[in-house]
N, C-alpha and C positions, 0 to 999 in steps of 0.2 A: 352508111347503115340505112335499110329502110327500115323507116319509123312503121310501116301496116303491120311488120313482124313482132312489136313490141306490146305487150299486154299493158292498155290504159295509158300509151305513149303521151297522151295529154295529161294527165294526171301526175303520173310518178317519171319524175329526171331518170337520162342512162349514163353510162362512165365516161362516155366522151362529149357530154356539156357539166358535169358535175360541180366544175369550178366556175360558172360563169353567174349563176345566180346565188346571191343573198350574203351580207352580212360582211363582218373582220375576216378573212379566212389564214387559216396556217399553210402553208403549203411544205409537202414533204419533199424529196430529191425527185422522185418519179410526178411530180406535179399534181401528187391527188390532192385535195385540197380539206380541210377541217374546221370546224368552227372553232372558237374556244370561249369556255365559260370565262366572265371578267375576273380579273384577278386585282388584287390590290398592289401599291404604288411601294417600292420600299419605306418611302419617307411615312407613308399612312400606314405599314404591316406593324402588328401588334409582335410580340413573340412567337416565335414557330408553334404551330399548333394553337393560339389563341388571338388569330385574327375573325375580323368580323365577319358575318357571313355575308354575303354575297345576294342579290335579289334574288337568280337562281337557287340557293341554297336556300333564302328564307321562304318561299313559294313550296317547297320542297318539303320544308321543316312543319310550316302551318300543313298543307295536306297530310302530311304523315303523325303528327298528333293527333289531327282531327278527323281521322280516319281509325288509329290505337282507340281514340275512345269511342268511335263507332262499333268498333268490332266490340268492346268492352260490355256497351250496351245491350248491343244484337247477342251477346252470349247469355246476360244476362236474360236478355227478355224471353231465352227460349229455356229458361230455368236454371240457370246454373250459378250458384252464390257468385256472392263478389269473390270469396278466396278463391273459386275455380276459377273465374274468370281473369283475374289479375294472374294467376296461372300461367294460364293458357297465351294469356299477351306475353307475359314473362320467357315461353318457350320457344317465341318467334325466334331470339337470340337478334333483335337489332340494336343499331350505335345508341340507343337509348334503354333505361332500365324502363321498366312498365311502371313504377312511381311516377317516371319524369313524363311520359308519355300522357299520363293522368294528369299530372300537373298542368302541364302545360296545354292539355288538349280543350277545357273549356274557352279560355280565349280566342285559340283557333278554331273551334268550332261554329264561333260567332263570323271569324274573316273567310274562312272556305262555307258551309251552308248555311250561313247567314241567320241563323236561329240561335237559341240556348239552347244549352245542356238539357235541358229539362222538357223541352220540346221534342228534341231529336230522340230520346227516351222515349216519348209519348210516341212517336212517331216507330219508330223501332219496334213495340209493341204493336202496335197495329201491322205492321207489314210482314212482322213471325207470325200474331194470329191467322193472317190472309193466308202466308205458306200453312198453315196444320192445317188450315178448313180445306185448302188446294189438293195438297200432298201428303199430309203427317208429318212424323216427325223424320222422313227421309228430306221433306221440302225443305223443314226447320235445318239440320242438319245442314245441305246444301245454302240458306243464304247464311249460316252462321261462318260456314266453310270460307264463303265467297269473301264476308268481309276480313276473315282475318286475311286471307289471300291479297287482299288488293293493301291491306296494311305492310304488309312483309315485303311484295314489291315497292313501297312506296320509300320503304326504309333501304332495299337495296338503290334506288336511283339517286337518296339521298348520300348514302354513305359511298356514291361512286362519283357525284359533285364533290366532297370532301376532299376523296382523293385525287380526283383529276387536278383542282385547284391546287393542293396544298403541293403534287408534284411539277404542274406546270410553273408555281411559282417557284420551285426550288430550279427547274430547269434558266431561269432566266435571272434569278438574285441569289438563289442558293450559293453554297460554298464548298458542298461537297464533290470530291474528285467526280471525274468522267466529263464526257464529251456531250455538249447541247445536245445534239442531234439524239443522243443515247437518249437523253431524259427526257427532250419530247417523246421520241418513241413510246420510253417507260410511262408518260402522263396522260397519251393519244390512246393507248394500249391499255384495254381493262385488262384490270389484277383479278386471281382466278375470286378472287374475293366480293369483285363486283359481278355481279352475276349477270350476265348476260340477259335482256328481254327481248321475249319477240315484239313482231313487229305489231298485233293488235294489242299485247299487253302494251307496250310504249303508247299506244294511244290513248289508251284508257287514261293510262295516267296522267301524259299530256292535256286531256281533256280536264283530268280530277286536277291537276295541280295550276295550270296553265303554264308550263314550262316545256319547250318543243324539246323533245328528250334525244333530237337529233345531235343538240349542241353536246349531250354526255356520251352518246355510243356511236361513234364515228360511222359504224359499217351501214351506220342506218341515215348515214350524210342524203342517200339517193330519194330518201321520204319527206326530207324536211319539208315540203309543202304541203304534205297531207299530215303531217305532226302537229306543224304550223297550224293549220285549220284547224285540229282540235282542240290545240292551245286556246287558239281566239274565242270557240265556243266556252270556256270556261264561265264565263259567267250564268249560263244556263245553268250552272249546277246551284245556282241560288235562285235560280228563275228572277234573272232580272236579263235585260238586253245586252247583245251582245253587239261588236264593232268588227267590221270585217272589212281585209280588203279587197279590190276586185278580183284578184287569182285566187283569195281565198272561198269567195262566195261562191265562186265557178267549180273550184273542186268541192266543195261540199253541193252544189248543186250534181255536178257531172259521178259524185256518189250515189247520190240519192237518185239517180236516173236509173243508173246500172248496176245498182245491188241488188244482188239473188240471194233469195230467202237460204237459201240451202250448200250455197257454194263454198265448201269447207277449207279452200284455200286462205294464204293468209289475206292476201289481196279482198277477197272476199270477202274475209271476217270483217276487216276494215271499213271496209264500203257499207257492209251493212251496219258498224255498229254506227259510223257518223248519221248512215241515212234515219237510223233508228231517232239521233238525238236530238234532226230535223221533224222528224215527224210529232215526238213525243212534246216538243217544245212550240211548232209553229203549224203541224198535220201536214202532212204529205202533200195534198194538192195546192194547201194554199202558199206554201214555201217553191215549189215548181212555178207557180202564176209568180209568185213574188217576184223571184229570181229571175225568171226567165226575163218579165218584161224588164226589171233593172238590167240586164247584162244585154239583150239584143239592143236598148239603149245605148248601151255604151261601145258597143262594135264587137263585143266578142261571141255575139251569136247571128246568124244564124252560122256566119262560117268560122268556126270554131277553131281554136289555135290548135297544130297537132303536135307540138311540145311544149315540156314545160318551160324551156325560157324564152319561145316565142308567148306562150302566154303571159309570162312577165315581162317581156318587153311592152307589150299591147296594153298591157293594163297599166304600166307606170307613163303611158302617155294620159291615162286617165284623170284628170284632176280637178278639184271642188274651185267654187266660183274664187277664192280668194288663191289661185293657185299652187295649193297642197294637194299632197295624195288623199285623191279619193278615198271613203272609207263609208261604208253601209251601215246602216243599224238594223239588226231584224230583233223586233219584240220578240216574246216569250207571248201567247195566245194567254 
């Protein structure tokens, strides 16, 4: 295959190295290959349907509360009572009631944006005002829309870590009839239930939750290093520092090189929103200087890997004085 024919060959993996980089992998009969969310040990599984969750699932569970009550707030602050607003969470129809979501969304509100309840209010009001003085009430409207949106997917990625776990774990301890092979398929294979995301919604939320959302929708095995990288940004969402490794810093640099304002592909949307959460967190040139000189340091520029698992070959030779994998830290300005 010539890699010049492939959009972003450096960036995003193709089907014929899919299995060679990253992680546990499954592999099916034709040798594609799959991650899998961890599962629990029969000796440590609670009873079916009440085992514990999973760090995937609890990463999942905090963004998706702390998100329900984002939206909660932002409905409120653009007018709408508490009973409309608990409503309106109520009509998302996700694995949680809008009580429980309330409940539990203060705590996580502190572990994904790092503030209180009280703050993120204050903060929500100000950012509806910003939309009416911008836009009016179509502005208002659109971020009140945005949040419950990004609530709804959060609670689909969740409730499709549920499933995936609860049937991979039946596939291998379960006791009901049928054949392995069947039940990976059935646990590898979203139910029409888990809805499907594209490929910039999976990042977003990658980003919002820190969980590379490769590991739950298989089809999107070919991104996990651009998933990956927005995982690792996750802590910008609290604006504190984040840890990156060197292929990760290079696709988020090799984003922010070649993202176009306007380029309405998915690819695209991608690039631009990583490039967006470099700039917003570190500014545009001084994250290009950063990076540039950290990485032509370490050999992956000027002559640049032209796939993705020669770039992880090249950068897992890379490693800190006490012989572990290197790893960056880029402030938040």
């Amino acid at each position: 295959m010539n890699t010049k024919n492939l959009i972003d060959a450096d960036i995003i993996d193709y089907p014929e190295l899919a299995n060679i980089y990253g992680g546990i992998a499954i592999l099916d009969a034709v040798g594609n290959g799959y991650l899998a969310v961890p599962i629990t040990t029969p000796e440590e599984a609670e009873r079916p349907g009440r085992r514990s969750l999973t760090e995937v699932q609890q990463l999942l569970r905090n963004a998706l509360c702390a998100w329900g009550l984002r939206a909660f707030h932002t409905a409120r602050a653009a007018g709408m009572s508490p009973e409309q607003a608990q409503a309106k969470l109520e009509a998302c129809k996700t694995i949680f009631s809008a009580a429980s979501v309330r409940a539990k969304g203060p705590p996580a509100c502190r572990a994904v944006f790092g503030i209180t309840p009280a703050r993120l209010s204050d903060e929500l009001q100000r950012i509806v005002g910003d939309a009416m003085t911008r836009g009016g009430e179509q502005a208002v409207e659109q971020v009140v829309d945005a949040a419950f949106a990004t609530f709804t997917n959060l609670a689909h990625a969740f409730a499709r870590s549920r499933g995936y776990d609860g049937r991979l774990y039946e596939a291998f301890y379960g006791r009901a009839s049928g054949a392995f092979h069947d039940k990976m398929a059935d646990a590898v294979n979203p139910q029409p239930s888990e809805a499907h995301l594209s490929l910039p919604i999976a990042t977003q939320l990658s980003y919002l939750s820190g969980v590379n959302l490769s590991f739950l929708w298989q089809d999107q095995w070919l991104y996990r290093l651009v998933l990956g990288t927005a995982a690792a940004l996750h802590p910008w969402t609290r604006n504190e520092a984040v840890e990156l490794l060197p292929e990760q810093l290079y696709t988020l640099l090799r984003c922010v090189e070649t993202a176009a304002p306007n380029d309405p592909t998915e690819h695209g949307l991608v690039k631009a929103f990583l490039a967006s959460m470099a700039d917003q967190h570190q500014g545009h040139d001084h994250f290009l200087h950063h990076a540039r000189d950290i990485l032509h340091a370490d050999g992956l520029l000027p002559d640049a890997p032209s796939t993705v698992t020669e770039l992880v070959r090249r950068s897992a030779r890379i490693v800190a004085d006490d012989g572990e994998p290197a790893s960056f830290v880029i402030l938040p300005r």
